[in-house]
LUMBATOR-108985 format. One record per atom (N, C-alpha, C, CB): residue number from 0; atom name; z, y, x; residue in three letters. Coordinates in steps of 0.001 Angstrom, whole numbers, plus 500000, padded with zeros to 6 digits. Each point is the difference from the previous one (the first is absolute). Glycine has a CB too. Layout:
N
NUM, CA, Z, Y, X, Ala $
...
END
This chain:
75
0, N, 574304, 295663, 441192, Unk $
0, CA, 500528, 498728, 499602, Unk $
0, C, 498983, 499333, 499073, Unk $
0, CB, 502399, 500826, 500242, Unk $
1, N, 497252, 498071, 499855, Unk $
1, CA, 499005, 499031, 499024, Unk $
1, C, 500814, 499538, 499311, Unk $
1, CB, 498306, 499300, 501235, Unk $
2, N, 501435, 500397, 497478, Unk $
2, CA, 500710, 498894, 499137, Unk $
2, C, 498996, 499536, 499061, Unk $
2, CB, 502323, 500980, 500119, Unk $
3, N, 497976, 497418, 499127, Unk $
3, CA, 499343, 499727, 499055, Unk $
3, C, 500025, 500577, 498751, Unk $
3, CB, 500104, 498464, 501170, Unk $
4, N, 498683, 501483, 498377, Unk $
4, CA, 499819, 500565, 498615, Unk $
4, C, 501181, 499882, 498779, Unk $
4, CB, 497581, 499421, 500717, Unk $
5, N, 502710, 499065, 499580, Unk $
5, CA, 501077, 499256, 499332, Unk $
5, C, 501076, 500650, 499658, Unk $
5, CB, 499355, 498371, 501022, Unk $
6, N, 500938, 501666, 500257, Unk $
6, CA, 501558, 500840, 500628, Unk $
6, C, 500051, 501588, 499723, Unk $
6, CB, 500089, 498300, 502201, Unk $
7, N, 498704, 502255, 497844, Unk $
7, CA, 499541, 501914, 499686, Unk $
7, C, 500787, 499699, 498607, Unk $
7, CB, 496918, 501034, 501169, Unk $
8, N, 502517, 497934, 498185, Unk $
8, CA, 499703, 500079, 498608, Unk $
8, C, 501659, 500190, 499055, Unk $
8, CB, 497386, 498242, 500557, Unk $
9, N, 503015, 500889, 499880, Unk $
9, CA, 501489, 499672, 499913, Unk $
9, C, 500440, 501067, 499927, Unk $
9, CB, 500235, 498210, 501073, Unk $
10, N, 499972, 502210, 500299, Unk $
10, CA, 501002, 501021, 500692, Unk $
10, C, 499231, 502038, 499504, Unk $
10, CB, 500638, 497420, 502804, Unk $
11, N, 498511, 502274, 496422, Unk $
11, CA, 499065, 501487, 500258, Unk $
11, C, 500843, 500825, 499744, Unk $
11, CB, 497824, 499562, 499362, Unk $
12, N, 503101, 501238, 500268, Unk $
12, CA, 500923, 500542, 499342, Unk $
12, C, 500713, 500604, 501298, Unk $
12, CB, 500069, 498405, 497726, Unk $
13, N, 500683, 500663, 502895, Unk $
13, CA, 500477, 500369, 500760, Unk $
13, C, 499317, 500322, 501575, Unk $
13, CB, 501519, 498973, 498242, Unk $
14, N, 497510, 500156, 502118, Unk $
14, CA, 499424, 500081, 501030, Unk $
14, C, 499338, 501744, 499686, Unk $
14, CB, 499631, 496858, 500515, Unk $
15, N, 499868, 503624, 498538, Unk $
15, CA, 499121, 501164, 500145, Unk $
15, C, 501488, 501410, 500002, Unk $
15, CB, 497089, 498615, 498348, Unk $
16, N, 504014, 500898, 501590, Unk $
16, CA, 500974, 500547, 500107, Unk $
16, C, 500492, 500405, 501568, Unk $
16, CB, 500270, 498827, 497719, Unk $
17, N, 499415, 499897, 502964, Unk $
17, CA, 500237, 499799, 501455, Unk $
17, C, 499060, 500721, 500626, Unk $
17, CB, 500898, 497892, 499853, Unk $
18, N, 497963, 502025, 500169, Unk $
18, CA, 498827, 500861, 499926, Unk $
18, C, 500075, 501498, 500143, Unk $
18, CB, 499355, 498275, 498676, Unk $
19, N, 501186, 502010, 500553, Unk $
19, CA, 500690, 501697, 499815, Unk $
19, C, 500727, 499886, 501160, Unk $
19, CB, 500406, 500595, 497343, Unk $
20, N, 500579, 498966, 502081, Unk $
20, CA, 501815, 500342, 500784, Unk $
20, C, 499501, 500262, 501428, Unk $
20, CB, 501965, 498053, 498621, Unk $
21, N, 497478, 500369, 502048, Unk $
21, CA, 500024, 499363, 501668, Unk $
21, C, 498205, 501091, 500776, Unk $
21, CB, 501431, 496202, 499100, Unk $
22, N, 497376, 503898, 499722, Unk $
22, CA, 499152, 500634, 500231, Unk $
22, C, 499467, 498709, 501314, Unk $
22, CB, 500998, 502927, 498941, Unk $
23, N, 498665, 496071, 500371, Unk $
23, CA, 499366, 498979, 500521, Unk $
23, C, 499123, 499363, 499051, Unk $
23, CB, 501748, 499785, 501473, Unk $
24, N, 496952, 499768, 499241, Unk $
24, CA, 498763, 499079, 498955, Unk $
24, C, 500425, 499169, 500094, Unk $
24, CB, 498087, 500566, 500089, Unk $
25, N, 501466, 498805, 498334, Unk $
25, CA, 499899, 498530, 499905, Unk $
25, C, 498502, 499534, 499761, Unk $
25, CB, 502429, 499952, 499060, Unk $
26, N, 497583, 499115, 501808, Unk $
26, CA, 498422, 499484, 499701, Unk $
26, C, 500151, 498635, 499003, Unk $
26, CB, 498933, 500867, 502666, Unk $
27, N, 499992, 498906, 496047, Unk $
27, CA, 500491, 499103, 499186, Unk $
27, C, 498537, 499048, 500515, Unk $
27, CB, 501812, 501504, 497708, Unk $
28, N, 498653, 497173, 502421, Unk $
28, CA, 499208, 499175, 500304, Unk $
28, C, 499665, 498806, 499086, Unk $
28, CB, 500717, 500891, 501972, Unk $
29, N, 498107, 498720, 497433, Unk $
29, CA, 499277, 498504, 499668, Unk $
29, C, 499771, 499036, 500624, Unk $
29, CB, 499210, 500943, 499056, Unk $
30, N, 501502, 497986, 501190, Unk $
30, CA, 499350, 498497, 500889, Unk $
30, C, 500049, 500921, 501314, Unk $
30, CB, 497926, 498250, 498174, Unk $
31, N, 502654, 502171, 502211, Unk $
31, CA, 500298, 500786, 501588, Unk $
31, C, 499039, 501483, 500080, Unk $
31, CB, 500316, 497258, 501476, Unk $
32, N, 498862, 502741, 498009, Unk $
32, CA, 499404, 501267, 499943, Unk $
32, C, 500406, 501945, 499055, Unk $
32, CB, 498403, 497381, 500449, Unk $
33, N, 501229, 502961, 500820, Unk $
33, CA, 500809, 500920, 498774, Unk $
33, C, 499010, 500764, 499103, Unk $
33, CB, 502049, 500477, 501576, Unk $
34, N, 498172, 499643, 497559, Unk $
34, CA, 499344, 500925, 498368, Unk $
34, C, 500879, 501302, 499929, Unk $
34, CB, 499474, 497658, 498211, Unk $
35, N, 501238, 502887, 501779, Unk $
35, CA, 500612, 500995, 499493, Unk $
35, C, 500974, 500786, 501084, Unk $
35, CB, 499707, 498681, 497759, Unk $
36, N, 500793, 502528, 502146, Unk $
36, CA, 500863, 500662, 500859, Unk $
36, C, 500503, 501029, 499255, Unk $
36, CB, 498913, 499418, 501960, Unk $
37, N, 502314, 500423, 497900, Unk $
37, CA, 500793, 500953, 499526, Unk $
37, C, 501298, 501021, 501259, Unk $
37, CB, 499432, 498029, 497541, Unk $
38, N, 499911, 503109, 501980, Unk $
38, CA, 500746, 500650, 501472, Unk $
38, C, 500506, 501725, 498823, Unk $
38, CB, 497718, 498657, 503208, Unk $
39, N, 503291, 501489, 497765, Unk $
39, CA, 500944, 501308, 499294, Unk $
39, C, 498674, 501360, 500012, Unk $
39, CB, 503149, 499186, 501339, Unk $
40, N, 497528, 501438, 497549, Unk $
40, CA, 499051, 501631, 500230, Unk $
40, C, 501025, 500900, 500250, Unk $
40, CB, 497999, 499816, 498275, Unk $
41, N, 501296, 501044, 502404, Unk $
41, CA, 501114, 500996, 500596, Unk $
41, C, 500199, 500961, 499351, Unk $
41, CB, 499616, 499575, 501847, Unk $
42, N, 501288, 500665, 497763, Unk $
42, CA, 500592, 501185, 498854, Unk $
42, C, 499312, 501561, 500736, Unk $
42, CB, 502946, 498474, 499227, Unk $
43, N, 496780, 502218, 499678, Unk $
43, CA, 499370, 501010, 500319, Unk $
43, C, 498685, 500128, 500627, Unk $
43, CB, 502014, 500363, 499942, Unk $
44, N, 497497, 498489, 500168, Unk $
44, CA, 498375, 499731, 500812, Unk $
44, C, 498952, 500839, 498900, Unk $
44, CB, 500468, 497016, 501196, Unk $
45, N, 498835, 503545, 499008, Unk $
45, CA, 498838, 500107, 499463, Unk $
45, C, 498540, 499439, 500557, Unk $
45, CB, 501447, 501760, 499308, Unk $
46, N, 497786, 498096, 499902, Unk $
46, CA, 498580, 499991, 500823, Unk $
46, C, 499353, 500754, 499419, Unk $
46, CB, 499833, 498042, 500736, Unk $
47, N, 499538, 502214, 500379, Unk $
47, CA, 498915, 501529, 500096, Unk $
47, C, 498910, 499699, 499871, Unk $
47, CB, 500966, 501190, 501415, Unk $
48, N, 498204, 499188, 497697, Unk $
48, CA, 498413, 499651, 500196, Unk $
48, C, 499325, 500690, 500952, Unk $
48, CB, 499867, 499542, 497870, Unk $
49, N, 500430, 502142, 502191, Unk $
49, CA, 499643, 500355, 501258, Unk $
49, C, 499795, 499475, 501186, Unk $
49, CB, 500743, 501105, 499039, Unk $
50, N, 498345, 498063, 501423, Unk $
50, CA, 499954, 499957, 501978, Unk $
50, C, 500263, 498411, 499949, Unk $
50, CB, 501400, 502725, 501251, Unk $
51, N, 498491, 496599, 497783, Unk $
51, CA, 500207, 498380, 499846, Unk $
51, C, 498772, 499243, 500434, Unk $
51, CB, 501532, 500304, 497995, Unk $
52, N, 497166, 500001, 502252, Unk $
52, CA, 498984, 499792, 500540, Unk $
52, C, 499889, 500955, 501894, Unk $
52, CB, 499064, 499498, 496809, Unk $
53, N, 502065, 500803, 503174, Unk $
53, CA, 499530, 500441, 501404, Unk $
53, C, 500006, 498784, 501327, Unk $
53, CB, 501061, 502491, 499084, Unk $
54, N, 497847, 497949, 501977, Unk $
54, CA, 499931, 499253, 500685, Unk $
54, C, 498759, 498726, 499579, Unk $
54, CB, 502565, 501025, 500549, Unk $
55, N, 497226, 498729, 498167, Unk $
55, CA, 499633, 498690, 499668, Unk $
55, C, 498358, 500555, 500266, Unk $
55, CB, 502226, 498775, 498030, Unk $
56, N, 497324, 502205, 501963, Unk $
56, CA, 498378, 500536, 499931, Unk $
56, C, 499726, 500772, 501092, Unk $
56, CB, 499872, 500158, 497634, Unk $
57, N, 498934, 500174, 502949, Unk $
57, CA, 499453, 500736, 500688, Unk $
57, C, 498765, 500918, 499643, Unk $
57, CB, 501071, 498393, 501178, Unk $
58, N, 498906, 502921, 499419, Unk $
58, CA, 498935, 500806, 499505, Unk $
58, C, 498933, 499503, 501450, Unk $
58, CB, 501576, 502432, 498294, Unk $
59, N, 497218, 497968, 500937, Unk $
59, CA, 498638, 499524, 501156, Unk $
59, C, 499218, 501422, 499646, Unk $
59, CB, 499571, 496731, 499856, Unk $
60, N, 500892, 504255, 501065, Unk $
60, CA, 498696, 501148, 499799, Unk $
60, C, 500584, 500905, 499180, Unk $
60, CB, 497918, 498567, 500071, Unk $
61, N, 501270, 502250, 499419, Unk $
61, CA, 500182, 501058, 499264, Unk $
61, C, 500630, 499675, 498632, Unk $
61, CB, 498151, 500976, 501267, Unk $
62, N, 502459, 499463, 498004, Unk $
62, CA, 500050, 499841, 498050, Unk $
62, C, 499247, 500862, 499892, Unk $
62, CB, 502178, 499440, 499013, Unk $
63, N, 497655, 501925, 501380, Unk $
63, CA, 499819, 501266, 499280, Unk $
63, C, 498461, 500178, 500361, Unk $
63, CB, 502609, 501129, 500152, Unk $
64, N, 496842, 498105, 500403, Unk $
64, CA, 498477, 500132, 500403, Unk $
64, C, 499532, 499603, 499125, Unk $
64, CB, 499882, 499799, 501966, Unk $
65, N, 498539, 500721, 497624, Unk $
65, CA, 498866, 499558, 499152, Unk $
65, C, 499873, 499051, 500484, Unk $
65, CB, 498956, 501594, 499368, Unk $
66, N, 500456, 497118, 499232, Unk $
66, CA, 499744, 498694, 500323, Unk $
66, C, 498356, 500228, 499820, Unk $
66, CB, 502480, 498570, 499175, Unk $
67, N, 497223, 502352, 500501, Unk $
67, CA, 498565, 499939, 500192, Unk $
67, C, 499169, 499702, 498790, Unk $
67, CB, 500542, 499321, 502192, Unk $
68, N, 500127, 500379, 497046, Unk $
68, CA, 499459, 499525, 498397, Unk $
68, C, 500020, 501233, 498898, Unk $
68, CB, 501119, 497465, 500405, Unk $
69, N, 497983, 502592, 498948, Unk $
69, CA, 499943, 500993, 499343, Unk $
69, C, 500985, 500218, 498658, Unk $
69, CB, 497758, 499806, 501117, Unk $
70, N, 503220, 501328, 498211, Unk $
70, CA, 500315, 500007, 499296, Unk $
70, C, 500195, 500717, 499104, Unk $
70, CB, 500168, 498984, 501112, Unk $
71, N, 499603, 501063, 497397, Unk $
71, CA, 499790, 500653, 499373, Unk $
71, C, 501400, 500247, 499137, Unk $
71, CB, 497485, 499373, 500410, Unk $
72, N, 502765, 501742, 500135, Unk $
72, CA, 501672, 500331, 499168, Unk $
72, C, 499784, 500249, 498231, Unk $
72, CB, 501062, 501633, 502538, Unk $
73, N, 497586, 498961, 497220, Unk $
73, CA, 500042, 500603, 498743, Unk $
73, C, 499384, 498929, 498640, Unk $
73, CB, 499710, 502477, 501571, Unk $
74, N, 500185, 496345, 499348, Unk $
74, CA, 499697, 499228, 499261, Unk $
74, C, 500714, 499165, 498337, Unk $
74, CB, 499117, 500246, 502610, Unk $
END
């Protein structure tokens, strides 16, 4: 649902109430555009840092191979 900022503003109280209850977004809009989104969190959600980058990278080749550069551990 979009609404004006105006109208968010007024009503915030209850609209972030509705939010919960119905588990529907509201999108809050400026001059027709929208800026903001307020949407329910789901009880008991966690986020995991574990595995939150998966998918987003690719390996090319070896990790565990010499790069060929010399290094001095005892330095």
């Amino acid at each position: 649902m979009n609404m004006p900022a105006g109208k968010f503003k007024a009503q915030c109280l209850k609209l972030m109430d509705d939010v919960q209850k119905f588990h529907q977004e509201i999108i809050v809009t400026k001059h027709g555009k929208p800026v903001a989104r307020l949407v329910p969190i789901q009880a008991g959600q966690k986020k995991v840092a574990f595995g939150f980058l998966r998918g987003l990278m690719t390996v090319h080749g070896d990790l565990m191979a010499p790069t060929g550069e010399p290094w001095n551990v005892d330095a």
